[in-house]
N, C-alpha and C positions, 0 to 999 in steps of 0.2 A: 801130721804125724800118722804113720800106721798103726792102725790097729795091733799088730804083731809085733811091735815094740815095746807096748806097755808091759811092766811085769802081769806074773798070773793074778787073775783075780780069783775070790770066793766063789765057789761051785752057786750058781743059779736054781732057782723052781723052774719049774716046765714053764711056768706063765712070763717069768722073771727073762730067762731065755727068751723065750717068743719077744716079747715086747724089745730087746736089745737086738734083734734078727730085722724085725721091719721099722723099726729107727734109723739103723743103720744102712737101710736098704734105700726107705725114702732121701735118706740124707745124701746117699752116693751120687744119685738123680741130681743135686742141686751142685750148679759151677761154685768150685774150691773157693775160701774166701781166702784172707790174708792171717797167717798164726806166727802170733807172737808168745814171746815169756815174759812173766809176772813173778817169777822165782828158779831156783836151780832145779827143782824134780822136776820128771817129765809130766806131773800131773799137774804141775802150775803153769801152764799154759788156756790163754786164750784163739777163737778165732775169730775174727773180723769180716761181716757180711756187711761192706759200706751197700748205701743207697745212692744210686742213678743221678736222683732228687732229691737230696737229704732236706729233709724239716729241719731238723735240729735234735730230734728225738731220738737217743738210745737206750734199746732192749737189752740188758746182759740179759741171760737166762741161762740155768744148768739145769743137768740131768738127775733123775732118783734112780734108787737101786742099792736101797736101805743103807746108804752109808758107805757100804760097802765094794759096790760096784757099779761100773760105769764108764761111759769117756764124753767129754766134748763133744766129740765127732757125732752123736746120737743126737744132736738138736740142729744141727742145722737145717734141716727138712722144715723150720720155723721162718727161714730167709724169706724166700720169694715175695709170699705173701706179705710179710713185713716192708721188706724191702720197697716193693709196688706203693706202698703208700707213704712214702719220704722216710720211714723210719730203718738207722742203724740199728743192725742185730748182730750180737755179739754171744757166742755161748762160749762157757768157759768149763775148766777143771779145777779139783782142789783133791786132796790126798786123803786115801781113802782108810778105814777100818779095815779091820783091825790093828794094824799097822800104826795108825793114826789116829789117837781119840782126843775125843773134844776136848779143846776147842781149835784144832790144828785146822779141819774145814772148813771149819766157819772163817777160820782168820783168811783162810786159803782168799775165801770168797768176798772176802772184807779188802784183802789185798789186789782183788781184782777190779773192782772199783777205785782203787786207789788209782792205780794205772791207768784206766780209762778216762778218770778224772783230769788226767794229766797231757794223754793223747788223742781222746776224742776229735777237738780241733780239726786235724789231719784230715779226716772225714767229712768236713762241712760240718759237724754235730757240735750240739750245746751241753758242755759239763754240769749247765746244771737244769739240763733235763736226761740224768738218770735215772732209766726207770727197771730194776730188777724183779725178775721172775723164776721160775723152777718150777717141776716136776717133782710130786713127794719128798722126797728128801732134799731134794734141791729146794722143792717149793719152802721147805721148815729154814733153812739157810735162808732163804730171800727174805722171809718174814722177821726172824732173827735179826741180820741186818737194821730194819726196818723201825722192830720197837726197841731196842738196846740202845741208848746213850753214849753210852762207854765205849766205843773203839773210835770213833770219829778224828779224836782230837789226838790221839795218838800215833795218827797215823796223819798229821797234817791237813784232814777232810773238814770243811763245814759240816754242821751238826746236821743239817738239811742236804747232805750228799746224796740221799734217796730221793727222787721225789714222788716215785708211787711202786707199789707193788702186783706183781699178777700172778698168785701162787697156784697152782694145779692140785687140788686132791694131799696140798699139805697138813701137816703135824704141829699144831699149836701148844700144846701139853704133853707131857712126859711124866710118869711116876704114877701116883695112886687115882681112880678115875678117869685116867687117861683113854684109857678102853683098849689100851696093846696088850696082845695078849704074850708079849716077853719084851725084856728088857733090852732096846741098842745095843748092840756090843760099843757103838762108837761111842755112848759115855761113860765108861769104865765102869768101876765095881760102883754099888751103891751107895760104897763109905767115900766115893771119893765128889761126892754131892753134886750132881752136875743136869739132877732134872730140874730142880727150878731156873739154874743158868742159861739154860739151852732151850726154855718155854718158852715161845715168844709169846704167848697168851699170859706169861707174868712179869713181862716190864711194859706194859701201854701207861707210857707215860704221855699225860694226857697236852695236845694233841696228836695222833698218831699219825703217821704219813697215810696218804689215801691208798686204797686196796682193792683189788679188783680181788674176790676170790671165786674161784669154779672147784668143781668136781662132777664126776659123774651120777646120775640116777642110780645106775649100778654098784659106784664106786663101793669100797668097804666100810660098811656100817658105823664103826667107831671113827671114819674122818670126816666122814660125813656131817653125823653128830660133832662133831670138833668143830669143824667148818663152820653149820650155824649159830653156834656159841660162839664162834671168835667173832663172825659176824655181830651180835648181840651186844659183846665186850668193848670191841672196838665204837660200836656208836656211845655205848656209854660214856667211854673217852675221849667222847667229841670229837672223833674221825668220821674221813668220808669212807664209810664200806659199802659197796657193792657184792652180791652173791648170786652166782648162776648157775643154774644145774645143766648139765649138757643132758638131752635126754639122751635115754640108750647104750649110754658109756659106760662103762667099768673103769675102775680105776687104771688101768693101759688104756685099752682107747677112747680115755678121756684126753692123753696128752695126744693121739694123735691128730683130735682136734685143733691142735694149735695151728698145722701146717695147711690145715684146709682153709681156701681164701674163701667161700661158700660156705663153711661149717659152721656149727653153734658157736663158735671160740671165737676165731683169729678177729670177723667182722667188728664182732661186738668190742675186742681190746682196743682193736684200732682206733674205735671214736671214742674208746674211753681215753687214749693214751691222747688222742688229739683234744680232747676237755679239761687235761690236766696239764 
């Protein structure tokens, strides 16, 4: 899908921009993969980066850009490197804020697992080695996913549909302590209660699927601080968590770590995704 087909999105920061300018840029560099739909909008689409040599191992992973903004097309620059090492990489879409508020993204991205669960195969790849990730906002969906019970069986999925996580510089809490300094717009007003739902730091129901979590040395301070407390949380509930600092990274060129086959990132997910 082209960029210029999506409807408008929400006006960007200068940094917000920039980071949606060289995602897209590296992304263009990498041969097209195969896109499909997971629903009617143009935003419930997937795209399909099979591997040469499939393991059996698929990456979905989506993109941040506070809820509100974003495409698909911004992660594929994640392939290659994936790819090279028998693992299916798949980035996806789901509908964004304002427009959309919780839990319509979330389900977007719940939905997209559904689907893959269903056609992995296709690719040489094993349904039940799904393993999802994301960037910020995408990363807070991946983990969502991950500690929440509840949409599994709704949606026809084993409760073990995940089988590990690799969130980037994600959002574990929401509401007081949370350290944001304003409120999503993508979980409506206050009154309509939707930070504890949307915490994945408050359903680790014990034990939690294994988690690979990163952020940057630079990244921003409050996800930082989240990061190592979920790390903390999560072992408490008798999961396997893993936590790595990229050095030097800010919160954007923490994820562009993902696409480097040399970088702090991609090597290390690799053997993790191959240990899990």
């Amino acid at each position: 899908m082209k960029i210029e087909d999506y409807a408008p999105q929400e006006p960007l920061t200068e940094q917000g921009a920039g980071y949606k300018a060289v995602t897209l840029y590296l992304s263009s560099r990498v041969p097209a993969g195969e896109e499909f739909s997971y629903g009617d909008d143009p935003c419930q689409r997937l795209i399909v980066h099979p591997a040469a040599k499939p393991n059996g191992t698929v990456l979905a992973f989506t993109f941040g850009g506070g809820w509100t903004n974003g495409y698909k097309e911004m992660m594929s620059f994640m392939a290659p490197a994936m790819n090279a090492a028998g693992v299916t990489f798949v980035t996806f879409g789901y509908r964004l804020a304002p427009q959309h508020l919780f839990p319509v993204g979330w389900m977007d991205a719940a939905r997209t697992l559904q689907w893959l669960h269903a056609n992995v195969g296709r690719w040489g790849a094993n349904p039940k080695r799904l393993f999802v990730g994301g960037h910020s906002a995408g990363a807070h969906y991946a983990a969502l996913l991950a500690t929440r019970r509840d949409w599994q069986a709704g949606l026809g999925l084993p409760a073990d549909v995940v089988r590990g996580v690799l969130p980037i510089s994600g959002i574990y809490w929401f509401g007081e302590g949370s350290g944001l300094s304003m409120r999503p717009r993508f979980l409506g007003s206050a009154e309509a209660g939707n930070d504890v739902a949307a915490s994945p730091g408050m359903h680790l129901v014990p034990p939690p699927p294994p988690m690979l979590l990163a952020h940057g040395s630079e990244d921003f301070p409050h996800l930082s601080a989240q990061a190592e407390r979920f790390e903390r949380e999560l072992a408490a509930a008798g999961g396997d968590a893993e936590r790595i600092v990229l050095p030097g990274r800010n919160h954007f060129t923490a994820c562009y770590a993902a696409g480097e086959a040399d970088g702090p990132w991609a090597a290390r997910a690799i053997a993790w995704l191959a240990a899990h």
